[in-house]
N, C-alpha and C positions, 0 to 999 in steps of 0.2 A: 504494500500500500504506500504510495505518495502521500509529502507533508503535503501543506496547504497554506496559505495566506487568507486570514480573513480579515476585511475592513470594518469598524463598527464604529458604535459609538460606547462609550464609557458611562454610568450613573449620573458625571458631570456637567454632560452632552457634548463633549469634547470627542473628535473623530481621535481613533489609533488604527494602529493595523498590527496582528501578533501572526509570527509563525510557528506553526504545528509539524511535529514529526510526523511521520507516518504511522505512530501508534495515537493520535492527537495529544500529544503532550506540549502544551506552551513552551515553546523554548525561546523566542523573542516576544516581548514588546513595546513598543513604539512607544514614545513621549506622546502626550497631548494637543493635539492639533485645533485650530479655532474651525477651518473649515474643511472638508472632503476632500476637494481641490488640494489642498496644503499636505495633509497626508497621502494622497496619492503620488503627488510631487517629488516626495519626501520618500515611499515606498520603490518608487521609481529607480531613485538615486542608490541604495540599497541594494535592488538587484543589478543595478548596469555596475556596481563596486564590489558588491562580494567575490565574484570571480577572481578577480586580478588585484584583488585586496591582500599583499603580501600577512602571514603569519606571525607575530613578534610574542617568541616563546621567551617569558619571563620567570619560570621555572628554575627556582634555584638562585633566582638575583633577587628574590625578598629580603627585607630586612629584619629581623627578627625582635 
């Protein structure tokens, strides 16, 4: 089974958009957006950069 994207609105009425695993478990979600428009925008931006969005493993350079 495929994750999924859904657009909604929050209790707030502020638009988000959260991604789902393929078992539906939240694993992203979005800041608070005033309109649809703005989180679509914004949703947009997120998948044309996830791909080619280098990895920066900080593992082990915590500070304790």
């Amino acid at each position: 089974m495929k994750g999924s994207i859904e657009v909604y609105t929050d209790n707030a009425g502020f638009y988000r958009f959260r991604i789902k695993d393929g078992n539906g478990a939240v694993i992203v979600t979005s800041e608070a957006y005033g309109s649809k428009d703005e989180a679509l925008i914004n949703l947009e931006s997120v998948q044309n950069g996830a791909a080619s969005t280098p990895v920066v493993d900080l593992i082990g350079l915590e500070k304790d």
